[in-house]
C-alpha positions as CSV (number, residue, x, y, z in Angstrom):
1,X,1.0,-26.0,13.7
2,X,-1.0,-26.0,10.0
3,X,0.2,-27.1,6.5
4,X,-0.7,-26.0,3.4
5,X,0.3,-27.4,0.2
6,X,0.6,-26.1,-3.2
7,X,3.1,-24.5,-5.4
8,X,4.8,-21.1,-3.7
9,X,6.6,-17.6,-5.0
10,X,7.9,-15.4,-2.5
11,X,10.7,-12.7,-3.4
12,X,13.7,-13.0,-1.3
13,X,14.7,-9.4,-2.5
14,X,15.0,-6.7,-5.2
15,X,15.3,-8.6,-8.5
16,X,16.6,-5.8,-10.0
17,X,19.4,-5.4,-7.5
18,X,21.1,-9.7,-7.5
19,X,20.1,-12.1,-9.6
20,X,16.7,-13.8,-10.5
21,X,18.1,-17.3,-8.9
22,X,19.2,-14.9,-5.1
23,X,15.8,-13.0,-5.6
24,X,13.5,-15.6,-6.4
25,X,12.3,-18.2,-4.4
26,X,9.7,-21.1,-5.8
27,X,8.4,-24.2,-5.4
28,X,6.4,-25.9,-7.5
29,X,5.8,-28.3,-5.1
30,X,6.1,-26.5,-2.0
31,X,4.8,-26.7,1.9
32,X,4.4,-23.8,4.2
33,X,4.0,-24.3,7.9
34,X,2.3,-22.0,10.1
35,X,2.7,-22.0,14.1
36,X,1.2,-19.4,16.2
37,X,0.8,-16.3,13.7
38,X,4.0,-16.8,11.9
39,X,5.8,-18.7,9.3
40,X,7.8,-21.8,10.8
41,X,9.2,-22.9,7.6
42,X,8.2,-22.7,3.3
43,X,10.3,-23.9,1.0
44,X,9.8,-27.7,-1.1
45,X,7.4,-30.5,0.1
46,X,9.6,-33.0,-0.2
47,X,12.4,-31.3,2.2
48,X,9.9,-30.3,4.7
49,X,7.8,-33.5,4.7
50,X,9.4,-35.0,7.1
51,X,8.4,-31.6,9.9
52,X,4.4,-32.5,9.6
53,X,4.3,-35.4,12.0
54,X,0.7,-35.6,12.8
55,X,-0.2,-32.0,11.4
56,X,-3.3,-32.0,8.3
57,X,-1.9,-31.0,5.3
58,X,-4.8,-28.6,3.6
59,X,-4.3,-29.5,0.2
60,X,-4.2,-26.0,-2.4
61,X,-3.1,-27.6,-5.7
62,X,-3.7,-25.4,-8.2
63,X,-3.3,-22.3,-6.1
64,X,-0.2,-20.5,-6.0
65,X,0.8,-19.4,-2.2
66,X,2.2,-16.2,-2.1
67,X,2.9,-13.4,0.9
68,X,-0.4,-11.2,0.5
69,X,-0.4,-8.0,-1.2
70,X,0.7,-4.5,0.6
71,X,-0.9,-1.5,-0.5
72,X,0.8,1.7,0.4
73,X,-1.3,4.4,-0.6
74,X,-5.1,4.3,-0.4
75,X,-8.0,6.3,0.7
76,X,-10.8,5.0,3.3
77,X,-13.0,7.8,3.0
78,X,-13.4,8.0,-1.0
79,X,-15.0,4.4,-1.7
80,X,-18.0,6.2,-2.3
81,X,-16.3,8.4,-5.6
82,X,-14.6,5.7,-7.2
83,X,-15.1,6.0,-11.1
84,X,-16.8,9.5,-10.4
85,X,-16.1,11.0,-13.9
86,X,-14.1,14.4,-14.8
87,X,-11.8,16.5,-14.1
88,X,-8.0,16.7,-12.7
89,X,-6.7,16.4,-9.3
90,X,-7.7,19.9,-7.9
91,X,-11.3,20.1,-9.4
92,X,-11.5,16.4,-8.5
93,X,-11.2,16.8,-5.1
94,X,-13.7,19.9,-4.7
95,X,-16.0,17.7,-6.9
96,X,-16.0,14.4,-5.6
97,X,-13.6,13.7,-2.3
98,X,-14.5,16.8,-0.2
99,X,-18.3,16.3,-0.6
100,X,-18.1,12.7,0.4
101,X,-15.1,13.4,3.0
102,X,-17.7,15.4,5.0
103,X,-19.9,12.1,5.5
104,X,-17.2,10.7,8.1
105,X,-18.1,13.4,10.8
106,X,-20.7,10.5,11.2
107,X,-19.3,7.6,13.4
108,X,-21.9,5.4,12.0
109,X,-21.0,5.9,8.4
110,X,-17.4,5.8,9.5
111,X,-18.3,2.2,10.6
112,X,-20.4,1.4,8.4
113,X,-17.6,2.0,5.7
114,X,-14.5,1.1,7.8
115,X,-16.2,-2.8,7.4
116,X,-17.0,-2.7,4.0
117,X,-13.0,-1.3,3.2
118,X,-11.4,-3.8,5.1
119,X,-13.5,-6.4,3.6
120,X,-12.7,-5.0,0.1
121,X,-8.8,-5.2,1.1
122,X,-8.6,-8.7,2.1
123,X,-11.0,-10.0,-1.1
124,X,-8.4,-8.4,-3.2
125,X,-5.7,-10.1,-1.3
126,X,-4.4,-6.8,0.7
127,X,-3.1,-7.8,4.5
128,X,-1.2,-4.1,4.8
129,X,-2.3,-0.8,3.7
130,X,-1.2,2.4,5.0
131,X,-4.4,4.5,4.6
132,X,-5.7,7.9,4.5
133,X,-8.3,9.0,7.0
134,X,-10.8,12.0,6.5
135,X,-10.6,15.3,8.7
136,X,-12.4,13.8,11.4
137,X,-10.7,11.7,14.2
138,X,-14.1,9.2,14.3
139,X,-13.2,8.0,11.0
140,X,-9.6,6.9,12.1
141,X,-11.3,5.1,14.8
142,X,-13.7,3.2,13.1
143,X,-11.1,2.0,10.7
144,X,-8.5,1.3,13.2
145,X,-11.3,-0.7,15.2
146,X,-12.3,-3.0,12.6
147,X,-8.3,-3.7,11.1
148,X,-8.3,-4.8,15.1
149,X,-11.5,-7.1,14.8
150,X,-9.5,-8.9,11.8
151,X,-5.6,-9.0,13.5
152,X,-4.9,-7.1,10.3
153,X,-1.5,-4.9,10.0
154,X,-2.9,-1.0,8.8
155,X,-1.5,1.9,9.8
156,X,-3.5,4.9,9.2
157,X,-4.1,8.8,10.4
158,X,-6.3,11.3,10.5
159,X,-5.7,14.4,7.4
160,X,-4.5,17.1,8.6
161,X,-6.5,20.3,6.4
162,X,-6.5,23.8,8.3
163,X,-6.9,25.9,4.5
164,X,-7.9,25.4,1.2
165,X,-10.5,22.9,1.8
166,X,-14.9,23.7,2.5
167,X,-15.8,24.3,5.8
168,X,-17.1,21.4,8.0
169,X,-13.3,19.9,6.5
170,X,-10.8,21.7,8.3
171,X,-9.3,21.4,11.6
172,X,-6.9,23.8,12.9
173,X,-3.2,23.2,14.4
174,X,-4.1,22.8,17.9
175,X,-7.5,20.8,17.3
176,X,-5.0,18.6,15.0
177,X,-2.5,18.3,17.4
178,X,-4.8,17.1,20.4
179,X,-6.7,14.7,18.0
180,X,-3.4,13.1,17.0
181,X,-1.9,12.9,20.3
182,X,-5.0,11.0,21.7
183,X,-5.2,8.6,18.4
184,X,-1.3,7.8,19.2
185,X,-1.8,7.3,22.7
186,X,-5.0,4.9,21.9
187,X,-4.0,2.9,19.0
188,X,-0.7,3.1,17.7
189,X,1.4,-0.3,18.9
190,X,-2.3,-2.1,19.7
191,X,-2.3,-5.2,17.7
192,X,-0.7,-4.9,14.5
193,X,-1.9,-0.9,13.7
194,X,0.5,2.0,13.3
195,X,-0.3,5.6,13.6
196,X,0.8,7.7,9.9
197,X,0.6,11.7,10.7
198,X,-1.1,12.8,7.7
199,X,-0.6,16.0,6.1
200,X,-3.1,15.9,2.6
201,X,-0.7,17.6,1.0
202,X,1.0,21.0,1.2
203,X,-1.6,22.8,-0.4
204,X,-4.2,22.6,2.7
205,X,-1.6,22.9,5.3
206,X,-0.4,26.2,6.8
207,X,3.5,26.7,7.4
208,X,1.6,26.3,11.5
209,X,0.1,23.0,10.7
210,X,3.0,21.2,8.8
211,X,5.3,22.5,11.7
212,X,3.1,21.2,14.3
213,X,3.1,18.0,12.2
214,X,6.3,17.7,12.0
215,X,6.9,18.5,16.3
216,X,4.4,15.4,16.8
217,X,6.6,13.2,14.4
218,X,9.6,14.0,16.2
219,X,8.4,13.3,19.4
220,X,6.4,9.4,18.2
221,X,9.7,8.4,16.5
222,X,8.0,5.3,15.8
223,X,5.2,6.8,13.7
224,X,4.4,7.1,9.8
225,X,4.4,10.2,8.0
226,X,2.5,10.3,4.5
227,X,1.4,12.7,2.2
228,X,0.9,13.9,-1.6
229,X,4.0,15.0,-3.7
230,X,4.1,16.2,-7.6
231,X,1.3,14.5,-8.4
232,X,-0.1,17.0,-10.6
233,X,0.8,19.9,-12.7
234,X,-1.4,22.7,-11.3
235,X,-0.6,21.2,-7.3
236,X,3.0,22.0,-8.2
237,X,2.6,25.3,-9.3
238,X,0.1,26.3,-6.3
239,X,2.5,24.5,-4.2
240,X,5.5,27.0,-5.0
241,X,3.1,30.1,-4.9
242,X,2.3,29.1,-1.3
243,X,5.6,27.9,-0.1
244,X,7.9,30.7,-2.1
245,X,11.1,30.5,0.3
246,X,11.2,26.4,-0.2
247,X,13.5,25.4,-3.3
248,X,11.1,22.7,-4.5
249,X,8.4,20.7,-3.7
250,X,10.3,18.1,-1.3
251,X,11.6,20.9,0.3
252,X,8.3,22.3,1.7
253,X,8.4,19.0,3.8
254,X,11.7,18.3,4.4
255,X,12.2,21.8,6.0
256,X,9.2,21.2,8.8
257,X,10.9,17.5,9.0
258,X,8.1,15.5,7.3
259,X,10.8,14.2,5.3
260,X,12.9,10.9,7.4
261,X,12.1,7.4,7.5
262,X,9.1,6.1,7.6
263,X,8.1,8.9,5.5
264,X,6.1,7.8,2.1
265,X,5.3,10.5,-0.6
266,X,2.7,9.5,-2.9
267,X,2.8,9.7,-6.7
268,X,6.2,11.7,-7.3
269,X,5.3,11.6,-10.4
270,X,6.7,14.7,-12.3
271,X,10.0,14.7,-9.4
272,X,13.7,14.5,-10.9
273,X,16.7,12.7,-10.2
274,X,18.3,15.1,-7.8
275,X,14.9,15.2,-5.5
276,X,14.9,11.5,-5.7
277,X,18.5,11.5,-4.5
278,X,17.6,14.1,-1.2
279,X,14.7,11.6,-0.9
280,X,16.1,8.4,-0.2
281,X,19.5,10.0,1.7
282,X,16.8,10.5,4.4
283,X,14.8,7.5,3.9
284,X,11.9,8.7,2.4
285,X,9.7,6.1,0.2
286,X,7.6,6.4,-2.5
287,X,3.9,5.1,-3.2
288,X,3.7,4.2,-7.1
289,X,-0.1,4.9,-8.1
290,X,-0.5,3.8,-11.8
291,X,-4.0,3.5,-11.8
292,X,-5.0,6.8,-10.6
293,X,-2.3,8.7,-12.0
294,X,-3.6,7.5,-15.7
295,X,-7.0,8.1,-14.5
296,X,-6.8,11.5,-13.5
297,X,-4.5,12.4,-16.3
298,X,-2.1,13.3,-13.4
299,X,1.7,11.8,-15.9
300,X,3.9,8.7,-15.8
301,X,6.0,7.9,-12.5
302,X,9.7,7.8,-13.0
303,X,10.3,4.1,-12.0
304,X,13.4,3.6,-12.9
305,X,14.9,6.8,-12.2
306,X,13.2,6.4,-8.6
307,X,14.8,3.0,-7.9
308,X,18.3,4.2,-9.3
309,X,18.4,6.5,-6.9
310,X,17.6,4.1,-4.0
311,X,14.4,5.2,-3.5
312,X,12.1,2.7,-1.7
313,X,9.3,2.5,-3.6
314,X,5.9,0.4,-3.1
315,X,2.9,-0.2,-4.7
316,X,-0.4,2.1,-4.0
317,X,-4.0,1.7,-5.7
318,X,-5.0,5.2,-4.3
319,X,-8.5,4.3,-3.9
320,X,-10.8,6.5,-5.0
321,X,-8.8,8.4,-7.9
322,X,-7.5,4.8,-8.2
323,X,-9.8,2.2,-9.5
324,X,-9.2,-0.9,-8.4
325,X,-8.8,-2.3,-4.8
326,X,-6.7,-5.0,-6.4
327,X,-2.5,-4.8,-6.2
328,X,-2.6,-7.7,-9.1
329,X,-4.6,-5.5,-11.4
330,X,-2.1,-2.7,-10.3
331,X,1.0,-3.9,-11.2
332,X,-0.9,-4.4,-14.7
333,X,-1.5,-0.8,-14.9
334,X,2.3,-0.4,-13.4
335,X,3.4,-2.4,-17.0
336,X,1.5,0.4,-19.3
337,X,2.9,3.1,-17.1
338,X,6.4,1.6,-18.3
339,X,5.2,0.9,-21.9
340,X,4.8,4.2,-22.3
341,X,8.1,5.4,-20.5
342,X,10.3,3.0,-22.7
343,X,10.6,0.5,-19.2
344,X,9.0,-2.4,-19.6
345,X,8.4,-3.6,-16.2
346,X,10.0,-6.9,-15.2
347,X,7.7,-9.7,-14.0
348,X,9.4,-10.4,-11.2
349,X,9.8,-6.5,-10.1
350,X,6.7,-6.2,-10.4
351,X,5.5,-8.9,-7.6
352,X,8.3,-7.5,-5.3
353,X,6.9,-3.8,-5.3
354,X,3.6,-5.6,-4.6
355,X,4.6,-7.5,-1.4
356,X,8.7,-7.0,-0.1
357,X,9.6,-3.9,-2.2
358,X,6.0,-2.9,0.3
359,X,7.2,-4.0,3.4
360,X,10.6,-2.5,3.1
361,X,8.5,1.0,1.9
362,X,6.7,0.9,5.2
363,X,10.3,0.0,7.3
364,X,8.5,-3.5,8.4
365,X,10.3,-5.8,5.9
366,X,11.4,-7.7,9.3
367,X,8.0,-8.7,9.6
368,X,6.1,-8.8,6.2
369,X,6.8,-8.8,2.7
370,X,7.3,-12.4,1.8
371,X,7.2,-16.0,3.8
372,X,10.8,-16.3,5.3
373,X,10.8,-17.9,8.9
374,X,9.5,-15.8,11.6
375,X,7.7,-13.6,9.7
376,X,4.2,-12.8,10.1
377,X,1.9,-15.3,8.0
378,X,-0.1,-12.9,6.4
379,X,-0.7,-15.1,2.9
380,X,-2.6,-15.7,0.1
381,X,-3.8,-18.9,-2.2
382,X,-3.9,-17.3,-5.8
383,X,-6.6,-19.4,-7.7
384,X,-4.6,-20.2,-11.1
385,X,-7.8,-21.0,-12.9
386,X,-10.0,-18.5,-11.7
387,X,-11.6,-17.7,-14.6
388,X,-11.5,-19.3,-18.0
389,X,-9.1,-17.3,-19.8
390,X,-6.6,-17.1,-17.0
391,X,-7.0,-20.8,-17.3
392,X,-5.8,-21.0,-20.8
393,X,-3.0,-18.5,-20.5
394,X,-1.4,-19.6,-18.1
395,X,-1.9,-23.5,-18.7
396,X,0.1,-21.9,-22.2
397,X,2.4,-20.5,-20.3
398,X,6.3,-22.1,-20.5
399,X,8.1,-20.0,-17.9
400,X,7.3,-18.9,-14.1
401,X,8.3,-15.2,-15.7
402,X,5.2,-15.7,-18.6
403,X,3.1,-17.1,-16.3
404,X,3.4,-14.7,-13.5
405,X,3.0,-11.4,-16.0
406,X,-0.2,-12.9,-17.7
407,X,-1.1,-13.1,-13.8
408,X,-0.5,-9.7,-13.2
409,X,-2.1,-8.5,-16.4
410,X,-5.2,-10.2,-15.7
411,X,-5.7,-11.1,-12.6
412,X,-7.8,-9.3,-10.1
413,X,-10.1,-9.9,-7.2
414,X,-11.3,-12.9,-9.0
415,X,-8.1,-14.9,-8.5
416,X,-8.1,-14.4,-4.4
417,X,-9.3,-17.9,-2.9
418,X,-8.5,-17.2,0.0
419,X,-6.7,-14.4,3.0
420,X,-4.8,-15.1,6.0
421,X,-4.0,-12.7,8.8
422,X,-1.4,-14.1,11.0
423,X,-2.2,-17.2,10.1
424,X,-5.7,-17.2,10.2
425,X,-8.5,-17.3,7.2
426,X,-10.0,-13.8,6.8
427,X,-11.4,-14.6,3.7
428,X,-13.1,-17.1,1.3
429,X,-14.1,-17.1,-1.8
430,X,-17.5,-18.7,-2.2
């Protein structure tokens, strides 16, 4: 068994759904026991003292322990174009992501970047993402190879693009089909990874293609679906002029059955309260993107109308539209988003989409998401005077509601001392 002690914030559940005192669960004083990959017990030192027997204690006052971050929605091929300048999503992506896309037909690049990504994900305090590969089945390897190296949870797939993309960037149904079977049959249920069929988005699929997604779905009921969804003006309209007989944009998926549990939409940012309503009847989820929605000038997601409608909704940086690694830094841009809405997003919501709103996105609340007992110890020690000015706000601060949104607002990479997968350190800050 190990020990760590320092003060500890989990979320319990939705803040927004009981109250802060059900929902909330800290310790300012708290103890955390770890035995064979998973939690044992967390909760106050001075009830728990008593369990540690002959078992070190690794001492982390000043760090706040917390369930580690869960990113929903990011891209492993497009490190390369984050911050590329210009444009909206459609020109974006012929710009920037297709050219640097076509890189991963390269296993050794795929490698080369699959270590630097997962190293960027746990130094920003990520232990699950649910990732995008490119076109080619290599670069689903590669990543799912080194998420293996580290015990880390990741589910991931390989795009599916059989039009509208350059040539050297498409696959075609069958091609598709056999690639996915084989990256199911190979790595899904290994370790901690999860296989995600991966439509880009309706745009570069054929009515073929989406079908023959959907067929593989149904037959790996234990899968992940993810795609794009009314994340941009023009993709809407194109969408409809390709997909005339579907009602809406949901639609186009739900009819080839990309639309079930386990399925996460990213962005949704211009969908309405009735699609939201057909979207969480069947258990769909949605991937919140702040930071690349405002950077590609792509709107403002409907929070609020999203979770009235019982929508499961997580938290994704989007990486490389998105421009940040970090979920902290995130949930920052989240608070603008919601400025600018008229929602000003509660503290405590905030960490919940950023850890157990997450887990329950990706259906694996039961074994992430925050530090209840028998859960996997994927955790984080949040250094709360990692820079000066952190230091002084939140030494100011006179609540746990004050200090956690100054957290949020400027925290970053910066204030991850350390990672653990399963209970192990993945990463240090020097």
């Amino acid at each position: 068994m190990k020990a760590y002690r320092g003060s500890i914030l989990h979320l319990l559940d939705d803040p927004t759904k009981t109250s802060h005192a059900e929902a909330v669960a800290f310790h300012e004083d708290g103890l955390l026991l770890v035995e064979d990959g998973r939690v044992a017990a967390c909760g106050a030192y001075a009830d728990l003292a008593g369990r540690l027997g002959d078992t070190p204690v690794e001492d982390l006052t000043g760090h706040l322990i917390t369930p580690g971050f869960i990113d929903t929605h990011i891209h492993f091929p497009q490190v390369d174009v984050i911050a590329a300048h210009g444009a909206q999503l459609l020109d974006w992506l012929e710009q920037h992501t297709f050219p640097c896309e076509a890189a991963f037909a390269d296993p050794a690049h795929a490698a080369q970047t699959a270590t630097f990504f997962i190293d960027e994900l746990l130094r920003n305090g990520t232990t699950t993402a649910l990732v995008f590969g490119s076109v080619h089945k290599v670069s689903v390897e590669a990543l799912f190879a080194e998420a293996l190296s580290r015990d880390m949870r990741l589910i991931a797939g390989k795009t599916l693009m059989d039009r509208n993309a350059p040539e050297g960037l498409t696959d075609t149904v069958e091609s598709s089909r056999v690639d996915m079977e084989a990256l199911i049959a190979d790595w899904h249920g290994k370790g901690r990874l999860g296989y995600a069929v991966t439509p880009r988005f309706a745009i570069s699929c054929s009515d073929e293609q989406l079908a023959m997604a959907g067929e593989v779905l149904a037959a790996h009921p234990g899968v992940w679906m993810q795609t794009h969804l009314s994340e941009n003006a023009h993709e809407i309209e194109e969408t409809a002029r390709l997909f005339p007989a579907a009602t809406d944009y949901l639609d186009v998926y739900d009819r080839f059955g990309l639309l079930r549990e386990r399925s996460v939409f990213a962005h949704c940012v211009h969908l309405k309260g009735e699609a939201f309503q057909r979207m969480a009847a069947k258990g769909g989820a949605a991937a919140f993107c702040p930071s690349s929605n405002l950077f590609l000038g792509s709107g403002l997601f409907p929070l609020k109308d999203a979770c009235a409608h019982g929508v499961k909704v997580g938290m994704g940086t989007d990486v490389g539209a998105g421009t940040t690694f970090s979920i902290l830094h995130t949930l920052g841009e989240a608070y603008k988003v919601g400025q600018l809405r008229g929602d000003a997003l509660d503290p405590f919501q905030a960490f919940y989409l950023g850890t157990l709103g997450g887990a329950r996105t990706l259906d694996l609340d039961d074994k992430i998401g925050n530090l209840a007992p028998g859960k996997e110890a994927d955790f984080l020690a949040l250094d709360l005077a990692a820079t000066p000015l952190i230091a002084r706000r939140l030494n100011a601060a006179k609540t746990l509601e004050d200090k956690l949104f100054a957290l949020t607002v400027l925290g970053d990479d910066r204030v991850v001392a350390r990672t653990y997968l399963a209970g192990v350190q993945r990463y240090r800050r020097e």
